[in-house]
N, CA, C and O of each residue as an XYZ file, in Angstrom:
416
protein
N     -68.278      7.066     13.869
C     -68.707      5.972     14.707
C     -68.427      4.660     13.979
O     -68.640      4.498     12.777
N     -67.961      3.794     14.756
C     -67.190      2.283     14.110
C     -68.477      1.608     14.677
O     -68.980      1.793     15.786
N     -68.986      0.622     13.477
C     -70.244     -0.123     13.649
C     -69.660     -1.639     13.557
O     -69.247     -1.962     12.443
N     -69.605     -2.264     14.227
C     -69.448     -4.019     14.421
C     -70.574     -4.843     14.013
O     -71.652     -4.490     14.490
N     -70.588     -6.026     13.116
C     -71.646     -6.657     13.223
C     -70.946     -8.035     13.472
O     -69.867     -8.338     12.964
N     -71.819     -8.995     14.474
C     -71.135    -10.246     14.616
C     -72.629    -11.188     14.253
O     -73.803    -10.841     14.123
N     -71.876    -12.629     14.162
C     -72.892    -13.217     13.726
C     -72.440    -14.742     14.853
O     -71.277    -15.028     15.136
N     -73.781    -15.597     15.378
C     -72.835    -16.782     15.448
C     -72.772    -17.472     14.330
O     -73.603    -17.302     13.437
N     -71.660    -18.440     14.227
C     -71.553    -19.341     12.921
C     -71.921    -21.207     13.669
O     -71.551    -21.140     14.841
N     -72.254    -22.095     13.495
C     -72.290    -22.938     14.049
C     -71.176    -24.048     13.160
O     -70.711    -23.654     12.091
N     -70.832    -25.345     13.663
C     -69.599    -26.220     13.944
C     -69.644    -27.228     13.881
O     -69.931    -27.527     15.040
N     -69.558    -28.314     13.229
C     -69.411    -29.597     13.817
C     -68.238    -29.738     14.426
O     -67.166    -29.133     14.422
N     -68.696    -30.698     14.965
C     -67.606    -31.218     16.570
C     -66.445    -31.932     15.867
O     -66.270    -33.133     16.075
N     -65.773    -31.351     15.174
C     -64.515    -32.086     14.623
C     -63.586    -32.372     15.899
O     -63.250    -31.448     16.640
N     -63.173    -33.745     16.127
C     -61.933    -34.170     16.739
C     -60.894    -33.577     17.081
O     -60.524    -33.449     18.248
N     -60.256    -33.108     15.981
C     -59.112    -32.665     15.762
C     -59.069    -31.137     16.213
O     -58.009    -30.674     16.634
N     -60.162    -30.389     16.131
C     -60.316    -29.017     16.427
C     -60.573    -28.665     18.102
O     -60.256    -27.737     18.845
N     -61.259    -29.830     18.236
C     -61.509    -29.868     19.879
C     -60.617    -30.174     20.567
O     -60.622    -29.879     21.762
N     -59.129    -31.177     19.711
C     -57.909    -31.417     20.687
C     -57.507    -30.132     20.619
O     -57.532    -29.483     21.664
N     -57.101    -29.563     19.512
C     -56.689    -28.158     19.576
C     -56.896    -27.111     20.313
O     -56.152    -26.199     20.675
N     -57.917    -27.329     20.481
C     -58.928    -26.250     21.904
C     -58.132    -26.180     23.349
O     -57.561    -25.318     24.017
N     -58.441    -27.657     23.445
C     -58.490    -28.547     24.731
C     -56.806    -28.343     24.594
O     -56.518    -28.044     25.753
N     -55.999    -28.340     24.106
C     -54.304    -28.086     24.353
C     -54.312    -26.595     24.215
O     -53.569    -26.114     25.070
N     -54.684    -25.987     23.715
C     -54.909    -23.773     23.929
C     -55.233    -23.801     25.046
O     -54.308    -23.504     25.802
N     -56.246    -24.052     25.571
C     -56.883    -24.433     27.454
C     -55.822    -24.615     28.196
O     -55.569    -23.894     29.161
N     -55.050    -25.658     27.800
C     -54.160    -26.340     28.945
C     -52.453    -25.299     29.028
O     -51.634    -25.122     29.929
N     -52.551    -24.836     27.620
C     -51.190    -23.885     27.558
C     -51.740    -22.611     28.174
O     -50.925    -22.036     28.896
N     -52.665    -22.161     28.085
C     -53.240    -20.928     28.978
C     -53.244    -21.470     30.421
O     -52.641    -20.653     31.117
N     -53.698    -22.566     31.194
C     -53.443    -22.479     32.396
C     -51.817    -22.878     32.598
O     -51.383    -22.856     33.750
N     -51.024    -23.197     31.632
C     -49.416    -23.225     32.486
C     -49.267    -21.875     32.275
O     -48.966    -21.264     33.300
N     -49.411    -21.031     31.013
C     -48.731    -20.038     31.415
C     -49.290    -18.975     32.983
O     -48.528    -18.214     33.579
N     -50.390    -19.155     33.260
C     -51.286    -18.452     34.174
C     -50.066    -18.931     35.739
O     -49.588    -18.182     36.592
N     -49.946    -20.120     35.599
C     -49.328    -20.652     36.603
C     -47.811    -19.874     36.745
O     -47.289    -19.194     37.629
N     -47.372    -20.364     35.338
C     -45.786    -19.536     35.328
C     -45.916    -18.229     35.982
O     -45.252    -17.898     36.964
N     -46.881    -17.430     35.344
C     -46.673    -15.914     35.195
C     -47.230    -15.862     36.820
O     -46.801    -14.974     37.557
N     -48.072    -16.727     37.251
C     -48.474    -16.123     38.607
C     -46.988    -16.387     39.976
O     -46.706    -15.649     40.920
N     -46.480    -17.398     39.644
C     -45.337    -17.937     40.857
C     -44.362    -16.961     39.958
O     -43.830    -16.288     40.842
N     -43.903    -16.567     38.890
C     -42.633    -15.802     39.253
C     -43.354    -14.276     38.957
O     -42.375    -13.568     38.721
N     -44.388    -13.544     38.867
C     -44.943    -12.486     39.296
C     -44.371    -11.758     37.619
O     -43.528    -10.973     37.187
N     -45.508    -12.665     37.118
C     -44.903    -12.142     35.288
C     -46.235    -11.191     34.768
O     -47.221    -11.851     35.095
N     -46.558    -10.301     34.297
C     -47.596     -9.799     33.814
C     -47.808     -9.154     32.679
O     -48.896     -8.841     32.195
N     -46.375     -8.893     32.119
C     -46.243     -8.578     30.663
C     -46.069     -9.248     29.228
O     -45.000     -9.772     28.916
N     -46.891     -9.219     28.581
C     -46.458     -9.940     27.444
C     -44.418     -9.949     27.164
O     -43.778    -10.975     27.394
N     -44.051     -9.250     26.896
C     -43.085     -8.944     26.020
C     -42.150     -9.832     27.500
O     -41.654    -10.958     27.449
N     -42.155     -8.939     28.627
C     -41.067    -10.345     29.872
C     -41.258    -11.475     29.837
O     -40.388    -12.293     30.137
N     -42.904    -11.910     29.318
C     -43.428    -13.757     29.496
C     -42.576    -14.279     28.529
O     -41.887    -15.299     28.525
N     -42.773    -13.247     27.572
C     -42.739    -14.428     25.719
C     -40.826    -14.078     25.894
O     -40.141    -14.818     25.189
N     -40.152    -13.188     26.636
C     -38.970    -13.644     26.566
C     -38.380    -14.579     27.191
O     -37.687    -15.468     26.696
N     -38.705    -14.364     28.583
C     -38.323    -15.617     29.476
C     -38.976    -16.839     29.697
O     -38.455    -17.690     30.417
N     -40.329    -17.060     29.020
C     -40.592    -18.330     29.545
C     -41.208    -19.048     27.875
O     -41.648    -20.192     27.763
N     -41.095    -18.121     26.820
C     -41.534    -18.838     25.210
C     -41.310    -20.388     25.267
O     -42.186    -21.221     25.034
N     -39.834    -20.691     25.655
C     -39.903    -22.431     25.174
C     -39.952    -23.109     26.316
O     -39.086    -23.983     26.334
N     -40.548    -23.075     27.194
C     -41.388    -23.509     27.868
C     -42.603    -24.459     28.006
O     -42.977    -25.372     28.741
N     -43.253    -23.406     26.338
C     -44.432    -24.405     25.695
C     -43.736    -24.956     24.639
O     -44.512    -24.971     23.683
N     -42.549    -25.468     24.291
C     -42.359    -26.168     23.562
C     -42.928    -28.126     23.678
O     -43.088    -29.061     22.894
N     -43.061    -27.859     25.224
C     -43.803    -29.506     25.179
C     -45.257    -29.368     24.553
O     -45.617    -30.541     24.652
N     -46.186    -28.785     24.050
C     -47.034    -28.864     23.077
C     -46.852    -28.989     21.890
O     -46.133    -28.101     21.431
N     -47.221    -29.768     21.134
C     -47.148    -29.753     19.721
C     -48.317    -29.216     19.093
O     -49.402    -29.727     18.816
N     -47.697    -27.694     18.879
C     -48.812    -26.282     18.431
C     -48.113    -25.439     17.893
O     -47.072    -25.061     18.430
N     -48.558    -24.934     16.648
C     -47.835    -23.743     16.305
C     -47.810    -22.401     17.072
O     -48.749    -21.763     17.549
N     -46.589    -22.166     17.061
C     -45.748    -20.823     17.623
C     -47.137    -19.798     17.831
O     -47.521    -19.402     18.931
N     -47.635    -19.548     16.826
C     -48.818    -18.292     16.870
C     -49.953    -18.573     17.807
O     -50.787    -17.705     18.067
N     -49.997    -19.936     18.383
C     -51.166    -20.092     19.457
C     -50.439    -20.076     20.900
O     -51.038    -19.848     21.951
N     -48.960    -20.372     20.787
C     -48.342    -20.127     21.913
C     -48.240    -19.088     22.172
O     -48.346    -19.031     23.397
N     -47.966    -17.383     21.460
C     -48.484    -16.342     21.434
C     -49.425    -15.811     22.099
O     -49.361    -14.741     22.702
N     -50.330    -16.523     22.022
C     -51.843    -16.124     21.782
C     -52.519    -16.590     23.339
O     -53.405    -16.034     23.988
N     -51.876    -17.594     23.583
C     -52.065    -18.141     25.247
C     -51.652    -17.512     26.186
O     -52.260    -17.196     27.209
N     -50.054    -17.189     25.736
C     -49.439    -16.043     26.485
C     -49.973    -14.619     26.544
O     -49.880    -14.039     27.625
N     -50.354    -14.181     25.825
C     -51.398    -12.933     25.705
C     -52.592    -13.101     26.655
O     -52.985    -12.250     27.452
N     -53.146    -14.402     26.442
C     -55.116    -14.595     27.309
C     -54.155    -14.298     29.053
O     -54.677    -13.519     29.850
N     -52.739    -15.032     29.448
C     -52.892    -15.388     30.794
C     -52.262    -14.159     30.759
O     -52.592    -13.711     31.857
N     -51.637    -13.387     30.284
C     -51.232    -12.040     30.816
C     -52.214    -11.045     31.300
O     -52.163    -10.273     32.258
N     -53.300    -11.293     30.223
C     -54.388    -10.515     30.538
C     -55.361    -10.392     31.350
O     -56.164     -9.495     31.606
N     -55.085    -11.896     31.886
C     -55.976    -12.254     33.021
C     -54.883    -12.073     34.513
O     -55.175    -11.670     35.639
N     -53.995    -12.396     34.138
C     -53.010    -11.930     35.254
C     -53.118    -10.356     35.767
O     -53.121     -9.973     36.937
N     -53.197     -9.631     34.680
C     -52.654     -8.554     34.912
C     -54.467     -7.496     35.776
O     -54.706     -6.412     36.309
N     -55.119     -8.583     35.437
C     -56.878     -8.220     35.961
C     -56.721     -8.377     36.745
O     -56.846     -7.329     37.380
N     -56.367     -9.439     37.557
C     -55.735     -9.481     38.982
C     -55.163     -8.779     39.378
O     -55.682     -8.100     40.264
N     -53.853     -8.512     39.016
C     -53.497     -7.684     39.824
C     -54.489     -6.216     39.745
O     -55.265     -5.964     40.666
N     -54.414     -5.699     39.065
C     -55.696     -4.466     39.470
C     -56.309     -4.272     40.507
O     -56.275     -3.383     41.357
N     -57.602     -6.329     40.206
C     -58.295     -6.163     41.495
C     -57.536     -6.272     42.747
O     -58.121     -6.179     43.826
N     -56.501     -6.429     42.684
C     -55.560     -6.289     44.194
C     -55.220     -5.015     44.471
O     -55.024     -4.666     45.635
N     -55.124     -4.283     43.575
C     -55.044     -2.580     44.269
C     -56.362     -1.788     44.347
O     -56.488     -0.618     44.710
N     -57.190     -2.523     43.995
C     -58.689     -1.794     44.050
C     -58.666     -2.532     45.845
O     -59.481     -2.002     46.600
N     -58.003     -3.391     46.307
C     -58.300     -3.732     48.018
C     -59.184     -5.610     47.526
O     -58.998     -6.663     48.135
N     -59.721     -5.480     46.781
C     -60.233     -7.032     46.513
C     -59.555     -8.206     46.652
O     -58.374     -8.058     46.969
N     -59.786     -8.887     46.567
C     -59.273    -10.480     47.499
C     -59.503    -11.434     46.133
O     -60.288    -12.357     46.348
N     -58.982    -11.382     44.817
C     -59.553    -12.465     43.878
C     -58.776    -13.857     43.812
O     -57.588    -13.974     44.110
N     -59.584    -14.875     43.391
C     -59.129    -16.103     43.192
C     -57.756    -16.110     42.487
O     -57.296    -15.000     42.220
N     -57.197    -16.953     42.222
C     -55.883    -17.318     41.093
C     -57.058    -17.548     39.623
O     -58.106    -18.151     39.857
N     -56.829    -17.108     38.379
C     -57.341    -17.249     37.410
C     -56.977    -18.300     36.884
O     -55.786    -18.588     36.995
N     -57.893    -19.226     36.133
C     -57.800    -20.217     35.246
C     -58.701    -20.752     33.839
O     -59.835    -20.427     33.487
N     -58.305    -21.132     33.582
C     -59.534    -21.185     32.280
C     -60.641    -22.771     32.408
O     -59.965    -23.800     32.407
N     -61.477    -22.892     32.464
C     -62.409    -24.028     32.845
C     -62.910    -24.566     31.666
O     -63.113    -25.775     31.564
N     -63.152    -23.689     30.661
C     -64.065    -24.338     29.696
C     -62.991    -24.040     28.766
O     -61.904    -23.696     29.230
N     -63.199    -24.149     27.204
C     -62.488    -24.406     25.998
C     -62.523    -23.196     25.322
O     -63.670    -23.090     24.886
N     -61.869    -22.235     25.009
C     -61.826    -20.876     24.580
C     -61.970    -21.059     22.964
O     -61.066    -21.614     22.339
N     -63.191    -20.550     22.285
C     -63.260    -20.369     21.341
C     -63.075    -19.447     20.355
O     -63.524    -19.355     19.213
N     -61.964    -18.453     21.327
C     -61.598    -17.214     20.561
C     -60.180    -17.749     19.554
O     -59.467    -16.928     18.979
N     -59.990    -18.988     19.492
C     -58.782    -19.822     18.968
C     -59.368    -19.754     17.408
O     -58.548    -19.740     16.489
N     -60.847    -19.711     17.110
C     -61.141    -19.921     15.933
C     -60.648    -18.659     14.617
O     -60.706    -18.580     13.390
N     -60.228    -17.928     15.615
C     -59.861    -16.513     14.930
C     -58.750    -16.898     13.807
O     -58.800    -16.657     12.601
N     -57.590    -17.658     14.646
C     -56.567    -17.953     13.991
C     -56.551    -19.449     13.014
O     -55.589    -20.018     12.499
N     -57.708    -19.731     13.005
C     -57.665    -20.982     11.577
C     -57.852    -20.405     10.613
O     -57.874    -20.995      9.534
């Protein structure tokens, strides 16, 4: 049996970390957009055909990765709930994903 322990850690509101956020946010909803109008749901088809794409962010390569991964995954939830018969919204991200802290 694999035992997890998590903890929260708390943050000051650095500037610079919150633009960072706030541009991970905004590259997760283009790719959500891309992948939803040309009917993309795989990592490996996104990150070939549409990688420099996010080159208008100024972000390292590994968070462009990493965006492309969140909207695939949320893409690909969708589609699911579309063969389960469900009716879901278009996915987007609203608030500031703090799973970005992984990679500092």
């Amino acid at each position: 049996m694999l035992t997890i322990k998590s903890i929260k850690q708390k943050h000051t509101q650095n500037q610079e970390l919150c633009l960072l956020m706030e541009t991970f946010r905004q590259m997760v909803n283009e790719c959500i957009r891309i992948g939803f109008v040309n009917k993309v749901s795989t990592l490996r088809r996104f990150s070939s055909l549409y990688y420099y794409e996010l080159d208008k962010y100024p972000i390292q390569s590994k968070y462009k990765l990493t965006a492309m991964s969140q909207a695939c995954g949320r893409l690909s939830q969708m589609k699911k709930e579309i063969k389960k018969g469900k009716t879901p919204k278009t996915p987007y991200v609203k608030k500031i994903i703090s799973g970005i802290m992984l990679w500092l």
